[in-house]
Backbone as CSV, one residue per row, in Angstrom:
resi,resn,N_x,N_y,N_z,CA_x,CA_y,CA_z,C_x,C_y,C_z
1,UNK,94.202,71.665,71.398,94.520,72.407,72.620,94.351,71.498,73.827
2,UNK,95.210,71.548,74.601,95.104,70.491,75.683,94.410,70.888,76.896
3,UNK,94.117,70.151,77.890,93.109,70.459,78.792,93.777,71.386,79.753
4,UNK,95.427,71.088,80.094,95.770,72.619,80.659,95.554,73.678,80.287
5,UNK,95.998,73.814,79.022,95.974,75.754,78.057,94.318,75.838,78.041
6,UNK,93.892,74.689,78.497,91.659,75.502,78.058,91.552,75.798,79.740
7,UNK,92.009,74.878,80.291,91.491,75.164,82.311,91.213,76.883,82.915
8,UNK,92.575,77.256,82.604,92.418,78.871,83.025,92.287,78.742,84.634
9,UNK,91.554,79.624,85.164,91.354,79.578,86.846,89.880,78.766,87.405
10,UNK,89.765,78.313,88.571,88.609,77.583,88.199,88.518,77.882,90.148
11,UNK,87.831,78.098,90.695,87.189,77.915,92.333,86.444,76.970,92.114
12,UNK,86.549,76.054,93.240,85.726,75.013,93.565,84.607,75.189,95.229
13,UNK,83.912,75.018,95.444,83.085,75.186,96.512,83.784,76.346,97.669
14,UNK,84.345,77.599,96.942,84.677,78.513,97.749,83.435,79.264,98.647
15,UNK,84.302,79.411,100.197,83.197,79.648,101.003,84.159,80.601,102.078
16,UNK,83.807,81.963,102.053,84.463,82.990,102.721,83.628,83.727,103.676
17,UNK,84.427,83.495,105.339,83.457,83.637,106.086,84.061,85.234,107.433
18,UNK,83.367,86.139,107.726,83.909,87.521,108.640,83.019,87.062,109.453
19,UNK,83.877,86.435,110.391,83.336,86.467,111.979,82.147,85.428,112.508
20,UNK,81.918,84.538,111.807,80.908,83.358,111.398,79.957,84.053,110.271
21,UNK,79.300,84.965,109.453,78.579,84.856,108.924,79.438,84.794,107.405
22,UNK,79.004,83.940,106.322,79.319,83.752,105.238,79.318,84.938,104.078
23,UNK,80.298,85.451,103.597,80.084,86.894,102.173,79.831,85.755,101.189
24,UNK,80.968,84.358,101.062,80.253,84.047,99.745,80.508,82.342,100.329
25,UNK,79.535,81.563,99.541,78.734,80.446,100.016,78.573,79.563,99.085
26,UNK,79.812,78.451,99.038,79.942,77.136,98.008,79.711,77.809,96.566
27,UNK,80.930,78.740,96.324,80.960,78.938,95.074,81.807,78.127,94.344
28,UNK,81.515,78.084,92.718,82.157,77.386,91.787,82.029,78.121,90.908
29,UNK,83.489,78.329,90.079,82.933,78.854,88.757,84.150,78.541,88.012
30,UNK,84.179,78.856,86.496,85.374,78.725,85.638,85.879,79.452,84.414
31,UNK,86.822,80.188,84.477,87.162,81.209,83.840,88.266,80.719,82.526
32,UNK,87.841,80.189,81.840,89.504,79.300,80.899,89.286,80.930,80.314
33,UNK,91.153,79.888,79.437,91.747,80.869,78.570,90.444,80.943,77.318
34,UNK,91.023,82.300,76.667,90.333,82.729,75.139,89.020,82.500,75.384
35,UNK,88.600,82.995,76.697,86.872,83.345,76.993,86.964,84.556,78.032
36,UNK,86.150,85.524,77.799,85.385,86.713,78.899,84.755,85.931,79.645
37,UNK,84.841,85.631,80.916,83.894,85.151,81.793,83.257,86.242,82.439
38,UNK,82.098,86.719,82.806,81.664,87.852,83.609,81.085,87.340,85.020
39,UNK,81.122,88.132,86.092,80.524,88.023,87.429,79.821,88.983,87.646
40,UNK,78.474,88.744,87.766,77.666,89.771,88.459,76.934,89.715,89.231
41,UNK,75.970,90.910,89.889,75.656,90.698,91.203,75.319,92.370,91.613
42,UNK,74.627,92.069,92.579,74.098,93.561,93.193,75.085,93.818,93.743
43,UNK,75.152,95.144,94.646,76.042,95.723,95.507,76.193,94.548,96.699
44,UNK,77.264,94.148,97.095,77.323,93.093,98.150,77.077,91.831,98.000
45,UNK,76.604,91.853,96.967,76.694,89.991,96.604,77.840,89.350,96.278
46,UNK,78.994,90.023,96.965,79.964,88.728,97.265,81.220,88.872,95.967
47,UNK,80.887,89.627,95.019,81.908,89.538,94.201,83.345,89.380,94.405
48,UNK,83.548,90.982,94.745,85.114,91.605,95.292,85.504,90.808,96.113
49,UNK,84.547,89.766,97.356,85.377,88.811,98.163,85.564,87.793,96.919
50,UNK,84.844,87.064,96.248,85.313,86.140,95.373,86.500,86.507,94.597
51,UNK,86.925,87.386,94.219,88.318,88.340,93.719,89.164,88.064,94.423
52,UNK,88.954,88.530,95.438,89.712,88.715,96.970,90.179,87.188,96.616
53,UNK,89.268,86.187,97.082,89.662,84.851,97.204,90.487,83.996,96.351
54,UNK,90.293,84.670,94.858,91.190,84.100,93.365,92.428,84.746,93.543
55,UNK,92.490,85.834,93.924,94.000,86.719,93.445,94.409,86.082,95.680
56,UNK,94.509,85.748,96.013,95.081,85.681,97.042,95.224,86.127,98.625
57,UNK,94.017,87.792,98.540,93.944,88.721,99.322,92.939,88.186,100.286
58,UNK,92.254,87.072,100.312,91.631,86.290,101.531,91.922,84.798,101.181
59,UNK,91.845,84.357,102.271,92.338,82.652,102.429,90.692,82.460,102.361
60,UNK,89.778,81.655,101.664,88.648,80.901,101.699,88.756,79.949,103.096
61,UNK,87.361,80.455,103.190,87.079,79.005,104.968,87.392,78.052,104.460
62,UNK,86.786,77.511,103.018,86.658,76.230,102.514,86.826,76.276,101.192
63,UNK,87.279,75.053,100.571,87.233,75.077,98.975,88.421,75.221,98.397
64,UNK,88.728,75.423,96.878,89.874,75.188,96.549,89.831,76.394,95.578
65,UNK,91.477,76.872,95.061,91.237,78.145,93.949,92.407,77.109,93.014
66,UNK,92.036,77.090,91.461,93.036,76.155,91.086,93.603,77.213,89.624
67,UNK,94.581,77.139,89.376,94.558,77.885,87.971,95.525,77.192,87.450
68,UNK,95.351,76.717,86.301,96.318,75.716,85.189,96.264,74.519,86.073
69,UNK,95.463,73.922,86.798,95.536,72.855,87.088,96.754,72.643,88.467
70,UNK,96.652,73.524,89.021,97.891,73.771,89.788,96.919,74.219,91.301
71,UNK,96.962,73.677,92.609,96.439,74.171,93.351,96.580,75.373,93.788
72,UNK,96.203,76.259,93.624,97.193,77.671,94.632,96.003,78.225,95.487
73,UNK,95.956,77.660,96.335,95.144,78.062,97.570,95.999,78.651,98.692
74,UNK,97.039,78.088,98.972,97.734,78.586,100.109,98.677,79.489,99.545
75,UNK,98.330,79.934,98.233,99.993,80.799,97.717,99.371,81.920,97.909
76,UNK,100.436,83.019,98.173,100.643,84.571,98.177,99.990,85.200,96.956
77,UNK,99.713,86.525,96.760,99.295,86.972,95.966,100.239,87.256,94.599
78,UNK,101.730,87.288,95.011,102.498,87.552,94.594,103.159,86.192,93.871
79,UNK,102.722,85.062,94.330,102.922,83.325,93.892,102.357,83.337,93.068
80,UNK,100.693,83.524,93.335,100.148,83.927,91.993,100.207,84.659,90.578
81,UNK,100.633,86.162,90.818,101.003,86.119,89.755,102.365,85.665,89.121
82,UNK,103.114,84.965,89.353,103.892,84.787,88.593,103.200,83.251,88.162
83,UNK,102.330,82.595,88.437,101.623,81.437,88.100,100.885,81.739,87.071
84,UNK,100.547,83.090,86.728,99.981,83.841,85.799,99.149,84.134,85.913
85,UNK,98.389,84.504,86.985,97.610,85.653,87.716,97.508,86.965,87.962
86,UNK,96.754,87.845,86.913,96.957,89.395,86.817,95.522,89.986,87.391
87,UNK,95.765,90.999,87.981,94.451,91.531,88.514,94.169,93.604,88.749
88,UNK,93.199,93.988,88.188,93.386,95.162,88.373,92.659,95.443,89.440
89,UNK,92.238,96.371,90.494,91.250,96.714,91.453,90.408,97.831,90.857
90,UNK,89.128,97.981,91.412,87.907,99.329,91.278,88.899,100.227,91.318
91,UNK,89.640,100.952,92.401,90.411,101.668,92.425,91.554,101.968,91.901
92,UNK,91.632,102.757,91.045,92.668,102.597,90.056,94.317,102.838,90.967
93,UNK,95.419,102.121,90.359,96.398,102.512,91.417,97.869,102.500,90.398
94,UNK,97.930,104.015,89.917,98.413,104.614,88.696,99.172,105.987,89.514
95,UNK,100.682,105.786,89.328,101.646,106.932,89.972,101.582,107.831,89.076
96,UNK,100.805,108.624,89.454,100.660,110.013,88.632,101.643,110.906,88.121
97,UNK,102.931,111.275,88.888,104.347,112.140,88.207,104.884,111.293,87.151
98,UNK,104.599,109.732,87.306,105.183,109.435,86.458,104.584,108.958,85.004
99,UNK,105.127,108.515,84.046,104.540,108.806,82.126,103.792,107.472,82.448
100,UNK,103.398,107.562,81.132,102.511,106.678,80.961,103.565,105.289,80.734
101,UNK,104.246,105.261,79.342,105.124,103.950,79.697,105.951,103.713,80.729
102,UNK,106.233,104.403,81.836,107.064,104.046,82.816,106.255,103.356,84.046
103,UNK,104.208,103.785,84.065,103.393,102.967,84.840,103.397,101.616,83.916
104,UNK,103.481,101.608,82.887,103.158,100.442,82.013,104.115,99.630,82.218
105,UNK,105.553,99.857,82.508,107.362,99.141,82.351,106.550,98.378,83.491
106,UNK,106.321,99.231,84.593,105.747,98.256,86.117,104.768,97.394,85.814
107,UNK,104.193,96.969,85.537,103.612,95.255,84.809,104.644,94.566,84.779
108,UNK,105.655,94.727,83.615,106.581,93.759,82.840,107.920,94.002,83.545
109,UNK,108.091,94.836,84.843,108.784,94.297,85.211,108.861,93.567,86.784
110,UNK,107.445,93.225,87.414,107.216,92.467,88.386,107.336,91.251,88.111
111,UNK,107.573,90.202,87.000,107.866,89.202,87.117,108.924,88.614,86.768
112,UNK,109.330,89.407,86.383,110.983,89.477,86.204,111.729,89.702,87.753
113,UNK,111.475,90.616,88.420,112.191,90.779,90.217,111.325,89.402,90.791
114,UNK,110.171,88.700,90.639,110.273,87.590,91.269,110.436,87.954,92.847
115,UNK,111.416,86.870,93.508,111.904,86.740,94.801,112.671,87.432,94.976
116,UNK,113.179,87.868,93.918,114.778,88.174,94.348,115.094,90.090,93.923
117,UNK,114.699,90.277,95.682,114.967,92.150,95.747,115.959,92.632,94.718
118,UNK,117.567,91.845,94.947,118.350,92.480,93.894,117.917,93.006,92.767
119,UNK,116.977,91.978,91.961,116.507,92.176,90.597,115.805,93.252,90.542
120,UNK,115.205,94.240,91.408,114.870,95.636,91.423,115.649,96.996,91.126
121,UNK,116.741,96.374,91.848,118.479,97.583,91.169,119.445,97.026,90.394
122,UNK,119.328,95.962,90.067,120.219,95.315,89.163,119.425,95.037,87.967
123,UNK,119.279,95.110,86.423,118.440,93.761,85.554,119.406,93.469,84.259
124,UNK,119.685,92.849,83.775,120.766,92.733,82.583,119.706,93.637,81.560
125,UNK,120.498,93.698,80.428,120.099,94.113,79.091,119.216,93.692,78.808
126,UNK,119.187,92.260,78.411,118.164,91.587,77.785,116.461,91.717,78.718
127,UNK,116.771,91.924,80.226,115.520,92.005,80.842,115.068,93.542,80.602
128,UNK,116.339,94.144,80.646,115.493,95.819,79.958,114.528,95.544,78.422
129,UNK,115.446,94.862,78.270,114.611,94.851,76.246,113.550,94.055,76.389
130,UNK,113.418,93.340,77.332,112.537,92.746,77.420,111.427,93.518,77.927
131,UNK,111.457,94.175,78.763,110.452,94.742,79.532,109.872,95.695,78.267
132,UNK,111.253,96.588,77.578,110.431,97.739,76.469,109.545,96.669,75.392
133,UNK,110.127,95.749,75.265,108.941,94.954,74.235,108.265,94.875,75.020
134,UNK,107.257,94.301,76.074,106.181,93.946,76.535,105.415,95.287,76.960
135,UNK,106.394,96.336,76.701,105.515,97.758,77.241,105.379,98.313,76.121
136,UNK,105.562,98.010,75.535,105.513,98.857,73.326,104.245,97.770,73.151
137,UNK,104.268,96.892,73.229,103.543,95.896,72.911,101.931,95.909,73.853
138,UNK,101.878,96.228,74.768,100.944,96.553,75.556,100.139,97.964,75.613
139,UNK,101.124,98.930,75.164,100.661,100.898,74.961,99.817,100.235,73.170
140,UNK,100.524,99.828,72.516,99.804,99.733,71.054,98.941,99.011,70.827
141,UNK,98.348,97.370,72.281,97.101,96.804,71.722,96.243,97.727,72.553
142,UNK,96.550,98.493,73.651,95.147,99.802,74.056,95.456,100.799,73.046
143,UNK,96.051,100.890,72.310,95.924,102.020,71.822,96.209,103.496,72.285
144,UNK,97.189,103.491,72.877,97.576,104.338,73.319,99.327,105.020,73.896
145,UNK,100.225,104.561,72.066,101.210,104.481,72.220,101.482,106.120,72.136
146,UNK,100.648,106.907,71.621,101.095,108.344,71.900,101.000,109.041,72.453
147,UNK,100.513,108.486,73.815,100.269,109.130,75.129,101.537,108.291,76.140
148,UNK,102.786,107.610,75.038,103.697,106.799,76.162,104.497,108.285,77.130
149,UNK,104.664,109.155,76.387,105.302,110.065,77.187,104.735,110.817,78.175
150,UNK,103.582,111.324,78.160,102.474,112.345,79.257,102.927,111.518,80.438
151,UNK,103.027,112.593,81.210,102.316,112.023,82.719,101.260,111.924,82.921
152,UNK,101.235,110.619,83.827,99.229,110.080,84.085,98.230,110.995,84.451
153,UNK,98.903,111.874,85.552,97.801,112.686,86.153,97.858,114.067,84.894
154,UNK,97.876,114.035,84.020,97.626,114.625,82.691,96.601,114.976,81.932
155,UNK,96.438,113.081,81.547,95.726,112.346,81.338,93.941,111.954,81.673
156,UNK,93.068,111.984,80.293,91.546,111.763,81.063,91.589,110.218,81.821
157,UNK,90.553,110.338,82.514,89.796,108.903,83.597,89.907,107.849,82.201
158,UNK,89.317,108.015,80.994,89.040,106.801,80.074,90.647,106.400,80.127
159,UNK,91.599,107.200,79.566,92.988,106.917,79.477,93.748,106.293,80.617
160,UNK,93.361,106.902,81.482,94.033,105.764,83.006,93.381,104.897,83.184
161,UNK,92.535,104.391,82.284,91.759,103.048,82.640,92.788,102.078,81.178
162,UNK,92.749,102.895,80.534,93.547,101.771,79.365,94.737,101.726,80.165
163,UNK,95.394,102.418,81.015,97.284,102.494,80.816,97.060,101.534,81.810
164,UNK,95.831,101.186,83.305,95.973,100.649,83.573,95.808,98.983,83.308
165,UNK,94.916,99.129,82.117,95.019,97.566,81.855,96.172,97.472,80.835
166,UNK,96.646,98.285,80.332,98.106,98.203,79.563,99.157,97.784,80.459
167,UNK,99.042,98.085,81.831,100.165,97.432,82.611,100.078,96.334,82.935
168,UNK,99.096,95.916,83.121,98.320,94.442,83.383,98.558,93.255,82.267
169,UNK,98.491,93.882,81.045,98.653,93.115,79.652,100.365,93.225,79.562
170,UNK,101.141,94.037,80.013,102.645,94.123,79.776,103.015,93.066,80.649
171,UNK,102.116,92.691,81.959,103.023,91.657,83.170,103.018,90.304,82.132
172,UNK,102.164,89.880,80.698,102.156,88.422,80.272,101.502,87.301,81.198
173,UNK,100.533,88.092,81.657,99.801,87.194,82.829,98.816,86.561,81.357
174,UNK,98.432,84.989,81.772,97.616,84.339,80.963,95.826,84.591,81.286
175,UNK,95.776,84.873,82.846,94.086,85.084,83.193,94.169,86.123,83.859
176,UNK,93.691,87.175,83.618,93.236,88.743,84.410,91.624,88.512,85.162
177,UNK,91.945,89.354,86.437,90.821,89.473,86.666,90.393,90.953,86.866
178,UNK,89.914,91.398,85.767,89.141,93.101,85.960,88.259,93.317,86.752
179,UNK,88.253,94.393,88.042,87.530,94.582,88.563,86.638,95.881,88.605
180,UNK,85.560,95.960,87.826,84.893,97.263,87.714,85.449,98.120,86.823
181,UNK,86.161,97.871,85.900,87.151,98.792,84.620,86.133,98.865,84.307
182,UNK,85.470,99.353,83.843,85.001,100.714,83.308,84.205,102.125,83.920
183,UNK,84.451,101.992,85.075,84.167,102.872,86.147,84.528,104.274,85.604
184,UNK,84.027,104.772,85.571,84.174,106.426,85.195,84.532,106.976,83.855
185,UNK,83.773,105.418,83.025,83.806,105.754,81.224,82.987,106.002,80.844
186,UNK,82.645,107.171,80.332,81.428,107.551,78.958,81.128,106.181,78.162
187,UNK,79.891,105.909,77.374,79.546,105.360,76.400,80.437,104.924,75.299
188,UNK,81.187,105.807,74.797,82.105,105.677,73.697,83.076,104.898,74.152
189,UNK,83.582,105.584,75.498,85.692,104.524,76.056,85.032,103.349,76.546
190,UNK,83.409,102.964,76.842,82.749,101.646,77.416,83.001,101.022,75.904
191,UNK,82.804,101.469,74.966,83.077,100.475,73.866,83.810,100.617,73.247
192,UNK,85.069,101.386,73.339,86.305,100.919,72.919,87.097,100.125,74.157
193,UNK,86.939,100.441,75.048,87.325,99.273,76.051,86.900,97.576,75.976
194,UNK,86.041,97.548,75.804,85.481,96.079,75.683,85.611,95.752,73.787
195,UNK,86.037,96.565,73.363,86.733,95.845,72.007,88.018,95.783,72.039
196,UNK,89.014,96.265,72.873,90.347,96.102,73.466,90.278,95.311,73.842
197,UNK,89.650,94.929,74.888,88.914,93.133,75.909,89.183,92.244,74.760
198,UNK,87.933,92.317,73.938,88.148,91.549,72.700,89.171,90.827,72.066
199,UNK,89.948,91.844,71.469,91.263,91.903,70.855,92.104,91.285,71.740
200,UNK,92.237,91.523,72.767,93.635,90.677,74.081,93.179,89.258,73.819
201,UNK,91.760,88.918,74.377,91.603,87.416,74.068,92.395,86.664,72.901
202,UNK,91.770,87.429,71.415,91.656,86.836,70.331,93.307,86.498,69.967
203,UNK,93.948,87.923,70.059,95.401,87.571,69.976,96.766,87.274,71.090
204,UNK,96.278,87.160,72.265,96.769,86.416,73.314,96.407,85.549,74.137
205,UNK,95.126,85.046,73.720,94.554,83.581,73.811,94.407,84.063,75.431
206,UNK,94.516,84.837,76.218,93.819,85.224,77.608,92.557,84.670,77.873
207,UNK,92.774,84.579,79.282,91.370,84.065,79.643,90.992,85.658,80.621
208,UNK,89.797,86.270,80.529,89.466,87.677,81.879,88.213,86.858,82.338
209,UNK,88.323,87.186,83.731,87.378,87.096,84.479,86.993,88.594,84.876
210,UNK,85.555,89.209,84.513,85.487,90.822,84.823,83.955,90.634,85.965
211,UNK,84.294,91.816,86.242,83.380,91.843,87.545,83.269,93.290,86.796
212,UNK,81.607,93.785,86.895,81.317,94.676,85.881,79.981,95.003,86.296
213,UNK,78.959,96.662,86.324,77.856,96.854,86.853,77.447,97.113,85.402
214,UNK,78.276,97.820,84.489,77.868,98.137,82.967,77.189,96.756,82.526
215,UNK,76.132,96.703,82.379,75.307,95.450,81.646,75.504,95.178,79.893
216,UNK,75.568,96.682,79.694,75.735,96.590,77.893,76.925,96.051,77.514
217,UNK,77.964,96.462,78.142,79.592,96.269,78.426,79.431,94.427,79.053
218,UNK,78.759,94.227,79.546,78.878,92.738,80.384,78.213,91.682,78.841
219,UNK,77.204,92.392,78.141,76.350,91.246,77.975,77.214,91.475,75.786
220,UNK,77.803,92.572,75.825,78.943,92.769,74.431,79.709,91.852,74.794
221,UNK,80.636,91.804,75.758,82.277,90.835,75.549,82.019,89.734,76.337
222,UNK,80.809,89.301,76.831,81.190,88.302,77.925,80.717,87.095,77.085
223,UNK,81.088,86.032,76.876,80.834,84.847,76.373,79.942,83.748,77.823
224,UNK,79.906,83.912,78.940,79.458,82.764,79.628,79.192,83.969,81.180
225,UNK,78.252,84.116,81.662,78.571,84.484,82.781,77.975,84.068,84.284
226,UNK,78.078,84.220,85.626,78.187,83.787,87.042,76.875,84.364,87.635
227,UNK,75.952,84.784,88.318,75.330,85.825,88.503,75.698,85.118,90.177
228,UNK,75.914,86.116,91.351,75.865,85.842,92.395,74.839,86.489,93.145
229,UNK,74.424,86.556,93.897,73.834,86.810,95.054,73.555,86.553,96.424
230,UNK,73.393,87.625,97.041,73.970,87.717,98.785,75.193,86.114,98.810
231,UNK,75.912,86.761,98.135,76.909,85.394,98.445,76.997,83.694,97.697
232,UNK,75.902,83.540,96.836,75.221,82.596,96.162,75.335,82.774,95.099
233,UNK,75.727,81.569,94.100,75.808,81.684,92.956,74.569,80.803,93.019
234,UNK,73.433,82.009,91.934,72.111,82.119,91.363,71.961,80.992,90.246
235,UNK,72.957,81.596,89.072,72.606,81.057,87.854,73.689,81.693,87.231
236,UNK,73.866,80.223,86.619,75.214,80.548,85.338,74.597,80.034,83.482
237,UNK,75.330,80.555,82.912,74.740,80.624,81.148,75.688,81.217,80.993
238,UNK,74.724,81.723,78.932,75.345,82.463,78.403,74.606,83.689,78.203
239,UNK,74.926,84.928,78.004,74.494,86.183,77.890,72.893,86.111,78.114
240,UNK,72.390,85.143,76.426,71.196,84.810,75.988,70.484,84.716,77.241
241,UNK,70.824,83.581,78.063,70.413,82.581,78.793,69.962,83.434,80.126
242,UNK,70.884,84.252,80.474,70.948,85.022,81.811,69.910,86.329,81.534
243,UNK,69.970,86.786,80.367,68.467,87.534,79.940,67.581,87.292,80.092
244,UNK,67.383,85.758,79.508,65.590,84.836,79.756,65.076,84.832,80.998
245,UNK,66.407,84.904,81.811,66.517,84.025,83.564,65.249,84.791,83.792
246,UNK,64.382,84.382,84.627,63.941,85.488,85.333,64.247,85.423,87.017
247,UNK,64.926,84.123,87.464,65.228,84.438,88.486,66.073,85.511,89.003
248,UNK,67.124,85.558,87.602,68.150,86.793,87.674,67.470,87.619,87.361
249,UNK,66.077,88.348,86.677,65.856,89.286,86.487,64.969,89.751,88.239
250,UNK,64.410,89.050,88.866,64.183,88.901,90.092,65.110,89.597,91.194
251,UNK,66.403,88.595,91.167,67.185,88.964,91.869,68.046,90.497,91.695
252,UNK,68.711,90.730,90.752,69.582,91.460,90.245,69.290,92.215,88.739
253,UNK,68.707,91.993,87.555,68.661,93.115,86.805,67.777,93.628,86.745
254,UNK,66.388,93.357,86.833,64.703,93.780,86.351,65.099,93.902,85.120
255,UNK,63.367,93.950,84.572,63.142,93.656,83.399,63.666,94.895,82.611
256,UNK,63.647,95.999,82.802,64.633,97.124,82.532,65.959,97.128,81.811
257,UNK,67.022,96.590,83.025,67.723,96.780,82.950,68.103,95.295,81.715
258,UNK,67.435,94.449,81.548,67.705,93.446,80.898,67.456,94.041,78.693
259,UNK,66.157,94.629,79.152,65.945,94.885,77.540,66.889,96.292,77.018
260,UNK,67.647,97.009,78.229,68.685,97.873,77.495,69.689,97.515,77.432
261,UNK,70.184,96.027,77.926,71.321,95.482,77.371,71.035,94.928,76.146
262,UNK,69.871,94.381,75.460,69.600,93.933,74.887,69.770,94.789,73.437
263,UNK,69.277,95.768,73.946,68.899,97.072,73.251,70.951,97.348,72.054
């Protein structure tokens, strides 16, 4: 595997600043393909701006955002993903009248319209067939090809959390960044969700970067993770490693919250 297909997205000394005071402060981190990277952090430690700063939605004071080895600091959000940059928000943002595969078609077919408006009322054949493969293909690795017909607002909270990362997995983006998916899941859709996580890696070689308060859910799928604070990246490891921490248990989990992930 060559050093592009392992790179994935990578920030270098990102530093994002409202009005002179700093949200986040000489961060670095690295998210390759066919790894869960996790970010965590208390309320306000800087995450969602570090999001903000990868997917495009703030320009960094300083520093660089690189993905595949490709600078994209000054690109649009929309440059990005077609660079292969997918991203969901906390807030889920799912057109309710309409079915479930027709929120899902919208993934697979934003990178196909590109630049070019026409391609919104015009698409040949082959980009229709294209799109139903990547949306058949995306309803069946969540699991949830027999809910392609319902309308969303139908539908439970666990289920609009799959359709929305089903649309996300239909765009063929190579690195996602999840933000807070699993927000308003019971125990059970927390772990069929993060074995869906699983599964995308293993058989689409994806790289996710997740931003996540669920610890059990963080410390199951995450292979390497970030811990930030007030803006600072604390300490990075692996699951193991960030358990032992006790600076992170200091800062952000207590000893609590560490032995029921464990648990």
């Amino acid at each position: 595997m060559s050093a592009v297909q392992t790179s994935g997205l990578e920030i270098v000394d990102v530093s994002v600043a409202y009005g002179g005071n700093k949200a986040v402060s000489n961060v670095s981190l690295h998210a390759p393909v066919r790894r869960i990277t996790g970010l965590i952090g208390h309320n306000g430690a800087g995450k969602t701006t570090t999001f903000n700063a990868c997917s495009g939605l703030l320009r960094p004071t300083t520093g660089a955002v690189r993905l595949f080895d490709k600078n994209i600091t000054g690109r649009s959000p929309s440059a990005r993903a077609r660079t292969g940059l997918g991203r969901t928000f906390q807030r889920m943002e799912l057109v309710n009248a309409m079915t479930v595969r027709a929120n899902v078609a919208l993934g697979a077919e934003c990178p196909l319209v590109g630049l070019n408006a026409i391609r919104q009322v015009f698409s040949t054949a082959s980009q229709r067939r294209a799109v139903e493969k990547a949306s058949t293909s995306a309803l069946e690795l969540c699991g949830i090809a027999l809910l392609a017909d319902r309308t969303v607002g139908t539908i439970s909270t666990g289920q609009k959390r799959l359709v929305e990362l089903a649309r996300t997995l239909a765009g063929g983006f190579r690195v996602l960044l999840l933000d807070e998916p699993s927000s308003g899941l019971d125990e059970e859709e927390t772990e069929r969700f993060g074995a869906i996580l699983q599964q995308a890696v293993a058989e689409r070689g994806l790289g996710i970067l997740i931003v996540e308060h669920d610890m059990a859910l963080v410390m199951a799928v995450c292979q390497y993770l970030y811990v930030l604070d007030f803006g600072t990246l604390i300490f990075e490891g692996t699951p193991a490693e960030v358990q032992a921490s006790e600076l992170v248990r200091a800062a952000y989990l207590g000893s609590e919250a560490v032995e029921a992930a464990v648990r």
